[in-house]
Backbone as a chain_set.jsonl record, in Angstrom:
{"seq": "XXXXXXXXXXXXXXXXXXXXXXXXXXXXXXXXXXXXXXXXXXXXXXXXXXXXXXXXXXXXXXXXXXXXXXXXXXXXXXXXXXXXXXXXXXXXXXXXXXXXXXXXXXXXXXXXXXXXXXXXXXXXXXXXXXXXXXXXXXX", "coords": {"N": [[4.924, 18.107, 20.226], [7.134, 16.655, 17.655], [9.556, 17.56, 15.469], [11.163, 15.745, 12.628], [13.624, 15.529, 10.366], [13.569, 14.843, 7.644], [14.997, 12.749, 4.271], [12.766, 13.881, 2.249], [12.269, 16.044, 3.182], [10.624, 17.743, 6.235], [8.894, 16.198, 8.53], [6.085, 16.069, 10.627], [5.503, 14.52, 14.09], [3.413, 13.294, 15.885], [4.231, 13.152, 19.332], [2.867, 10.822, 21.667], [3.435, 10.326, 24.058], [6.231, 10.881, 25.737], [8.777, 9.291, 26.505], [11.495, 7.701, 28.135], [13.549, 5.982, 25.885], [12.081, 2.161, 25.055], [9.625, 2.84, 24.859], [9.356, 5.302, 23.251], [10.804, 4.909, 21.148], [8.551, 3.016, 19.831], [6.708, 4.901, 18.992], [7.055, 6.355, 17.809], [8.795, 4.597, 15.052], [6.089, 3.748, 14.668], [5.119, 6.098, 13.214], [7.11, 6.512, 11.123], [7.019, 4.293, 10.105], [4.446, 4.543, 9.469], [4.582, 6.451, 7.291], [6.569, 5.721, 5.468], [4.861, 3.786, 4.158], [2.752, 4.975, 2.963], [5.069, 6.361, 1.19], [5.855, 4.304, -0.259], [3.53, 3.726, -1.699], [2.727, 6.027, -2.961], [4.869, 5.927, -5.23], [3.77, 3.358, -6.714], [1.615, 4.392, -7.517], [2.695, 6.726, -9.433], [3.821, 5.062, -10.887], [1.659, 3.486, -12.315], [0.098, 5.311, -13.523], [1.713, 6.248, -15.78], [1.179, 3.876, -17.148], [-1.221, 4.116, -17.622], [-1.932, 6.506, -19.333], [-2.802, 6.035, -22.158], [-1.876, 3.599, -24.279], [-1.058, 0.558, -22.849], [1.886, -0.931, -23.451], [2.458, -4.433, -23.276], [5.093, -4.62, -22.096], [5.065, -2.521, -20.173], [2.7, -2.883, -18.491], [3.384, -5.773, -17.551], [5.992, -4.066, -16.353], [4.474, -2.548, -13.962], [2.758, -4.104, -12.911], [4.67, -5.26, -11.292], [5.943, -3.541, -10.213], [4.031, -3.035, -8.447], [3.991, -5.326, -6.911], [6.062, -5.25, -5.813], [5.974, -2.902, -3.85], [4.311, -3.963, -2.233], [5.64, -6.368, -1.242], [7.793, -4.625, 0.189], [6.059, -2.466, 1.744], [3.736, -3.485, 2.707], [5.296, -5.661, 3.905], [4.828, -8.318, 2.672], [4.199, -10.775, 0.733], [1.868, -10.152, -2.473], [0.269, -12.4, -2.984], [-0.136, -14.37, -1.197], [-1.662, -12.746, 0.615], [-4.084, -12.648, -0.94], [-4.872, -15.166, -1.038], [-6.479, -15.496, 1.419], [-9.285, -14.605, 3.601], [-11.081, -11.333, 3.524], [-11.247, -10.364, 6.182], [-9.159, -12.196, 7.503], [-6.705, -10.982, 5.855], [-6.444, -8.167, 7.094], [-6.532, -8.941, 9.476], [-4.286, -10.324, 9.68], [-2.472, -8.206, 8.518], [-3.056, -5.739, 10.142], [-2.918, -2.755, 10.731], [-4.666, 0.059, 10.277], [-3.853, 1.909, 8.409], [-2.179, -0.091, 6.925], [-3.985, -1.782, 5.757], [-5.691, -0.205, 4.38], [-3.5, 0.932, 2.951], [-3.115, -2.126, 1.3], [-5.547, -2.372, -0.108], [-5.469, 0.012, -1.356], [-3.646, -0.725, -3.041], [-4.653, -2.922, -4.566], [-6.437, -1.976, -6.036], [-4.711, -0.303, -7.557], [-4.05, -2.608, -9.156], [-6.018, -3.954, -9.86], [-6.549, -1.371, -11.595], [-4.77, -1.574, -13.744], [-5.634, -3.851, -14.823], [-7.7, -3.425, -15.9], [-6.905, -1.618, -17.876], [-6.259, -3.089, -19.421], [-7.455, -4.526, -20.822], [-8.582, -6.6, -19.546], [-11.581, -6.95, -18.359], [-13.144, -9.007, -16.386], [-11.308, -9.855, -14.445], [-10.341, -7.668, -13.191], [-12.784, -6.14, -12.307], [-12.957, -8.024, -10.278], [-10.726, -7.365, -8.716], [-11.678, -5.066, -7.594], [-13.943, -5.851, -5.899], [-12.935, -6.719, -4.36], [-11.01, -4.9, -2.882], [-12.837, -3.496, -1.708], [-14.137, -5.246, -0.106], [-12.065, -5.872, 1.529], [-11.187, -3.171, 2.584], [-13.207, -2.476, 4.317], [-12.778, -4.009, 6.337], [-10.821, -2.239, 8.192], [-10.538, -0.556, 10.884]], "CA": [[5.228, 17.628, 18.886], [8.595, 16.468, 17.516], [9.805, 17.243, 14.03], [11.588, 15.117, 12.338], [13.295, 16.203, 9.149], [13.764, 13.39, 5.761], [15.541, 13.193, 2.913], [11.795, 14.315, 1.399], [11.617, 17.391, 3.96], [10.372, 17.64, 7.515], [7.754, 15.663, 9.05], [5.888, 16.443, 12.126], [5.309, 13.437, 14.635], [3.23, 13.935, 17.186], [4.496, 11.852, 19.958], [1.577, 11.001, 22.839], [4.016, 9.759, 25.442], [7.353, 11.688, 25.487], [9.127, 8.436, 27.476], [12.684, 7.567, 27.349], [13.629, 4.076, 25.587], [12.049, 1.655, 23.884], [8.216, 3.304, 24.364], [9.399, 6.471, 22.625], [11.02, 4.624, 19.694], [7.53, 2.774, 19.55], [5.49, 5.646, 18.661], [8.269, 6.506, 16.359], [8.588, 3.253, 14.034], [5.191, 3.19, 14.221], [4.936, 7.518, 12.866], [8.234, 6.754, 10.193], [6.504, 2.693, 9.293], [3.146, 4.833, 8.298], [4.947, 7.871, 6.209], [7.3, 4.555, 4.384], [4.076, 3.157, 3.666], [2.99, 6.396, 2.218], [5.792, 6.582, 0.384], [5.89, 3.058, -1.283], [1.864, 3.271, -2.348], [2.632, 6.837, -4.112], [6.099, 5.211, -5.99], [3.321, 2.551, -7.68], [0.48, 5.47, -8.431], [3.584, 6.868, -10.58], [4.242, 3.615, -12.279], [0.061, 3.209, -12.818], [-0.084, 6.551, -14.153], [2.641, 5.987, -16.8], [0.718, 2.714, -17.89], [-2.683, 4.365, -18.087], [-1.454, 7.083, -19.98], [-2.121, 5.613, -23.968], [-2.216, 2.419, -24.685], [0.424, 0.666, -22.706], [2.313, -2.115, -24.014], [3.014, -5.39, -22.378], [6.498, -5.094, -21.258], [4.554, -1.308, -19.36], [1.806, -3.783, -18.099], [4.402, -6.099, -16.733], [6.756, -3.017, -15.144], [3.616, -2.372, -13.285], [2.901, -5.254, -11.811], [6.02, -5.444, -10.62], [6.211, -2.102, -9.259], [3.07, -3.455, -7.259], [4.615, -6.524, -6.196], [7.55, -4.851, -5.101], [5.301, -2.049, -2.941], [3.575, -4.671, -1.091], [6.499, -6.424, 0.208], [8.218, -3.604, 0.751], [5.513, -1.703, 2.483], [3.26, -4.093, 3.86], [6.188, -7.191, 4.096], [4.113, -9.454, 2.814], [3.466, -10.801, -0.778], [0.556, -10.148, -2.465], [-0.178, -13.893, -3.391], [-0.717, -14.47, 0.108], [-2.833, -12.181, 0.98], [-5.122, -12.999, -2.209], [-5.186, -16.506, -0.738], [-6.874, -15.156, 2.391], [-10.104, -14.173, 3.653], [-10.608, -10.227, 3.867], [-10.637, -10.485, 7.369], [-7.879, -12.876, 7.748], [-5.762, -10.24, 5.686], [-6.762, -7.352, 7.633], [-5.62, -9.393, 10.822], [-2.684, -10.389, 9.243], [-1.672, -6.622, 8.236], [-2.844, -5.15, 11.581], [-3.334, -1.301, 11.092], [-5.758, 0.902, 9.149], [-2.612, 2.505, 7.504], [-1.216, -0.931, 6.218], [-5.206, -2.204, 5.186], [-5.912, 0.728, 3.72], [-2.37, 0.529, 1.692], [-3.366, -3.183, 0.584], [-6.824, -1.81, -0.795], [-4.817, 0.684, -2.447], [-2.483, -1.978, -4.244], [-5.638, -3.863, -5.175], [-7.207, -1.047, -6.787], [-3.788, -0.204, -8.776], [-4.095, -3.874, -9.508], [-7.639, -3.257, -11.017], [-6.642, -0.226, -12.927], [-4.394, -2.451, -14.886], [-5.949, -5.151, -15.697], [-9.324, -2.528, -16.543], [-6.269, -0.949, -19.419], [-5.169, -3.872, -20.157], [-8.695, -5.005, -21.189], [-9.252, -8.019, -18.277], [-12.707, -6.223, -17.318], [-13.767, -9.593, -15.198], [-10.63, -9.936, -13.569], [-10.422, -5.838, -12.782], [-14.195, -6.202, -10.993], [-12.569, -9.266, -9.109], [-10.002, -6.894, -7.618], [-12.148, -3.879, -7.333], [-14.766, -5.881, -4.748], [-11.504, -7.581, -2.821], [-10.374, -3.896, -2.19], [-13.763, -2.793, -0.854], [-14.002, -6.185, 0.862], [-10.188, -5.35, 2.695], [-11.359, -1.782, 2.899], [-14.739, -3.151, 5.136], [-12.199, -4.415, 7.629], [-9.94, -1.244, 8.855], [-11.039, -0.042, 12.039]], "C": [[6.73, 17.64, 18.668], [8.878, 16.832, 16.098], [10.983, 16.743, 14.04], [12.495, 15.258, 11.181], [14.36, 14.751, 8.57], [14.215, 13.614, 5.477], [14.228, 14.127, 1.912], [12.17, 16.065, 2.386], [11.417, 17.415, 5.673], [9.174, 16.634, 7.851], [7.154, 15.837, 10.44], [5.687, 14.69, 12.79], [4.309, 13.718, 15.997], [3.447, 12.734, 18.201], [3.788, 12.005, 21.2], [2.109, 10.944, 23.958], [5.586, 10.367, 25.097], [8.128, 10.661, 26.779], [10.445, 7.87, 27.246], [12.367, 5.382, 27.184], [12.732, 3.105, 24.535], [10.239, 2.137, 23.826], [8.236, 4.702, 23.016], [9.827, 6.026, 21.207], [9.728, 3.77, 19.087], [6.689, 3.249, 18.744], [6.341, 6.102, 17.464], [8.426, 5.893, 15.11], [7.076, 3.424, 14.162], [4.347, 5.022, 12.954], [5.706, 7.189, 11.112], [7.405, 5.085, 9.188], [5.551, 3.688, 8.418], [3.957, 5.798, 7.078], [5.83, 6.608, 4.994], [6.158, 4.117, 3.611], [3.019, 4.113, 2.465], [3.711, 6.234, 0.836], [5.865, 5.301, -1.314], [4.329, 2.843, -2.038], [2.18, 4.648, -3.921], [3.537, 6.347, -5.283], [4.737, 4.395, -7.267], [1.906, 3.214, -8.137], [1.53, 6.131, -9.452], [3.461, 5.868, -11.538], [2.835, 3.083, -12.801], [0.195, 4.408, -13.665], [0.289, 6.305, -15.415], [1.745, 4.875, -17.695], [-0.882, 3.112, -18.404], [-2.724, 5.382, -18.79], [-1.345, 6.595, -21.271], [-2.359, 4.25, -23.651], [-1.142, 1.499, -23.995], [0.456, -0.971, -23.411], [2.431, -3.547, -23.092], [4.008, -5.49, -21.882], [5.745, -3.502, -20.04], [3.926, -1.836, -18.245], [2.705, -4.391, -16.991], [5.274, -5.452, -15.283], [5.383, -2.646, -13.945], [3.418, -2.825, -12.424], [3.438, -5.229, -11.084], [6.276, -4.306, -9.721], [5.27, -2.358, -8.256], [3.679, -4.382, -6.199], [5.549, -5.784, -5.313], [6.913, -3.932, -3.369], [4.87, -3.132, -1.576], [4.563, -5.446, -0.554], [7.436, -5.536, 0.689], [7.86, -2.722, 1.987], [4.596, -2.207, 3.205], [3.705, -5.378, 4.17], [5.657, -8.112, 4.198], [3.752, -9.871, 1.237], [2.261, -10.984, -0.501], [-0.494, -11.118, -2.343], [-0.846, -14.285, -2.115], [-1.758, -14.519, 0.75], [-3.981, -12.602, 0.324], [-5.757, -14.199, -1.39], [-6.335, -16.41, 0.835], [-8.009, -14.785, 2.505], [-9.944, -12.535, 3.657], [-10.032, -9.705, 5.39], [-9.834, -10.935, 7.576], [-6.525, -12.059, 7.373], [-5.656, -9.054, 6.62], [-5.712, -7.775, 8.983], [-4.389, -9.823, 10.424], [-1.662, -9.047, 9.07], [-1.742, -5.937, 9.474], [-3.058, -3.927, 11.663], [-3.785, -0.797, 10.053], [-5.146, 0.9, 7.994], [-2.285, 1.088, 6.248], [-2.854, -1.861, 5.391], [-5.265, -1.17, 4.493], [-4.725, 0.668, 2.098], [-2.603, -0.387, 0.646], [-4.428, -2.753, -0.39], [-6.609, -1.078, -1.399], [-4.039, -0.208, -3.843], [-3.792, -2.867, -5.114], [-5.944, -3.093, -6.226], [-6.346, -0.446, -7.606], [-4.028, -1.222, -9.38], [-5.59, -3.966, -11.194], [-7.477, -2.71, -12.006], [-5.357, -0.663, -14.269], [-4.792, -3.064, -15.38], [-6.946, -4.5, -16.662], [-8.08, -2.429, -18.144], [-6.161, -1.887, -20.32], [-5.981, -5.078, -21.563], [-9.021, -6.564, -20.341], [-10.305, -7.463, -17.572], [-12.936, -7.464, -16.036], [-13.179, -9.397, -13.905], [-10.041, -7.984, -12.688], [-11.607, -5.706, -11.77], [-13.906, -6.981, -10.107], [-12.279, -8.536, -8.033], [-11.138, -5.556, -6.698], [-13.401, -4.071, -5.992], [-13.538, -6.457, -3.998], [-11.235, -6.466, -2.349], [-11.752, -3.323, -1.387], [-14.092, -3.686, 0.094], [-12.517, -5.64, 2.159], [-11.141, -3.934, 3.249], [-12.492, -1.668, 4.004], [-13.833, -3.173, 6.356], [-11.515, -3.538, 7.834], [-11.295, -0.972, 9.81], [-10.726, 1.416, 12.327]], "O": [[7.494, 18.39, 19.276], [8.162, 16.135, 15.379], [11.828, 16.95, 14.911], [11.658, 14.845, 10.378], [15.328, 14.086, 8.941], [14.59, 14.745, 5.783], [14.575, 14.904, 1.022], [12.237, 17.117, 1.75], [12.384, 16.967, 6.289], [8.487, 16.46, 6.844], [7.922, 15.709, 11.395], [5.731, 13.738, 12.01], [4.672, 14.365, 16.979], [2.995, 11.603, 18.022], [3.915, 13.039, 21.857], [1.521, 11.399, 24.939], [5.973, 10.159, 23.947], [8.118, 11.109, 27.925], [10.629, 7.493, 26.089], [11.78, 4.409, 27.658], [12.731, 3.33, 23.325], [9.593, 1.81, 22.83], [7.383, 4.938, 22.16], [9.372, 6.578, 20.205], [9.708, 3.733, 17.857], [6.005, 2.608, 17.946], [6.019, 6.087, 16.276], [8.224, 6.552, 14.09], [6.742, 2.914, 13.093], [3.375, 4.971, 12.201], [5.108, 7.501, 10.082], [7.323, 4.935, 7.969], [5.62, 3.803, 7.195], [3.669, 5.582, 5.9], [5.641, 6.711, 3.782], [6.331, 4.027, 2.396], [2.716, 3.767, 1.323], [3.2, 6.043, -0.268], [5.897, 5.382, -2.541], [4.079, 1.917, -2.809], [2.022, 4.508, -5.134], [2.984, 6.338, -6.383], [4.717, 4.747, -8.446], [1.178, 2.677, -8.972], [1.075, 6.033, -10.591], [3.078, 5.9, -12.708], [2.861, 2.251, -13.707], [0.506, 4.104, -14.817], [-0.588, 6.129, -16.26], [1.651, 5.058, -18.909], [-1.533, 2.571, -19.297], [-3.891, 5.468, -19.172], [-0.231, 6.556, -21.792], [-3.078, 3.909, -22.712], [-0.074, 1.611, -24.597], [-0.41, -1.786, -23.726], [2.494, -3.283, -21.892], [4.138, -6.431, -21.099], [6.133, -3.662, -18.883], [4.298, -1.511, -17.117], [2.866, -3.896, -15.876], [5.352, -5.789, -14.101], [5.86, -2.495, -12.82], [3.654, -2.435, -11.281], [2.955, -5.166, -9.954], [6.795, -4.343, -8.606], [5.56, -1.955, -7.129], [3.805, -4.206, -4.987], [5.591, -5.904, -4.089], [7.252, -4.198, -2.215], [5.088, -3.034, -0.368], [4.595, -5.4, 0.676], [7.906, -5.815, 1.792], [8.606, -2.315, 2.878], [4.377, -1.694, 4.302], [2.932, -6.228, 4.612], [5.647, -8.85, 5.183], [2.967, -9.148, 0.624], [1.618, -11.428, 0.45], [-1.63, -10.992, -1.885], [-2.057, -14.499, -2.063], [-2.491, -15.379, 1.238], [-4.934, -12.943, 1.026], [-6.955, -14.229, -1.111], [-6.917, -17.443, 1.166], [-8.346, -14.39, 1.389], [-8.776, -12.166, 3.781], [-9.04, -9.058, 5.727], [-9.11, -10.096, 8.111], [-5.494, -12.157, 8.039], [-4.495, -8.937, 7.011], [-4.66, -7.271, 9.376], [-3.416, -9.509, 11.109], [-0.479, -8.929, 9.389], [-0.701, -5.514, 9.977], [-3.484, -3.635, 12.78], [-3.39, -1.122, 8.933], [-5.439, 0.332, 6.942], [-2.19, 1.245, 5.03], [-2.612, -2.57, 4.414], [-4.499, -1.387, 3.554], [-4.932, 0.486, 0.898], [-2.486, -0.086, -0.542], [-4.109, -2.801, -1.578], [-7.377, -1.014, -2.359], [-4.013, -0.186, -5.073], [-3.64, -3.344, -6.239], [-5.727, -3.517, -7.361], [-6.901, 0.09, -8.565], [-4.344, -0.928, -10.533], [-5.835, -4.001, -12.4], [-7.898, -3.046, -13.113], [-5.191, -0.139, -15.371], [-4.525, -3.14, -16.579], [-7.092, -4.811, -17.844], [-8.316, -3.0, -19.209], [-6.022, -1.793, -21.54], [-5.606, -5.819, -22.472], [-9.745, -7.447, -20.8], [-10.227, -7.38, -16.347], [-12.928, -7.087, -14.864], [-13.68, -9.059, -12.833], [-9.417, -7.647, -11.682], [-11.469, -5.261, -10.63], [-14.474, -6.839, -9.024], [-12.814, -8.569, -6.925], [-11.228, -5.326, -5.492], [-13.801, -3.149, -5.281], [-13.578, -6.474, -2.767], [-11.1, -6.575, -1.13], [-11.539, -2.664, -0.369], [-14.377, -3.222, 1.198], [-12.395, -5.194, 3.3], [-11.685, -3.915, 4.353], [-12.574, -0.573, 4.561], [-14.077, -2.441, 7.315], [-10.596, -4.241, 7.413], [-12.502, -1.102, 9.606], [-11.147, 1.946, 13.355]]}, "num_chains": 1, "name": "protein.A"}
């Protein structure tokens, strides 16, 4: 095992192949990609929180969104629109790892818990089977 230590703290890594070059930075980007991805899902459970908290307003509503939007190309470099446009499978293969499906199905399901506050029940059940649809496809 390697630790690693963040601006958050330490992180362990466990690295399977201890190989010099570009296999070792492999397992690496792919250890530091998941913990980013991590990082950018909890950032927009903050900014849900805040909005589900009371009654929120429309400019709250809005910041939300946006804090979503932002997550998903940030963390899985890809707008959401996109994806939407896609089969579940097709997104799945488009995103490529549990971590980054799993993430999307997270963003959906923030997605949901806005629209649910915001009073859009249909469009809230829309998202809420697209994320268990996405969530079907991780391996």
């Amino acid at each position: 095992m390697t630790t690693l230590r963040l601006d958050d703290g330490p992180m362990v890594l466990p690295l399977v192949r201890v190989l010099k070059g570009r296999d070792e930075m492999s397992d690496l980007d792919v250890a530091l990609d998941r913990d980013y991805v991590i990082r950018q899902i909890q950032q927009v459970v903050r900014a849900i929180t805040k909005v589900l908290t009371g009654r929120p307003t429309a400019v709250e509503v809005s910041h939300a969104e946006e804090a979503i939007r932002d997550a998903a190309r940030a963390a899985l470099r890809v707008d959401l629109e996109i994806l939407a446009r896609m089969t579940a499978l097709s997104a799945a293969l488009m995103l490529v790892s549990p971590e980054r499906i799993h993430a999307y199905a997270g963003l959906l399901d923030a997605e949901a818990a806005i629209a649910r506050a915001s009073g859009r029940a249909a469009e809230a059940d829309r998202l809420v089977h697209r994320a268990e649809e996405v969530r079907g496809q991780a391996r």
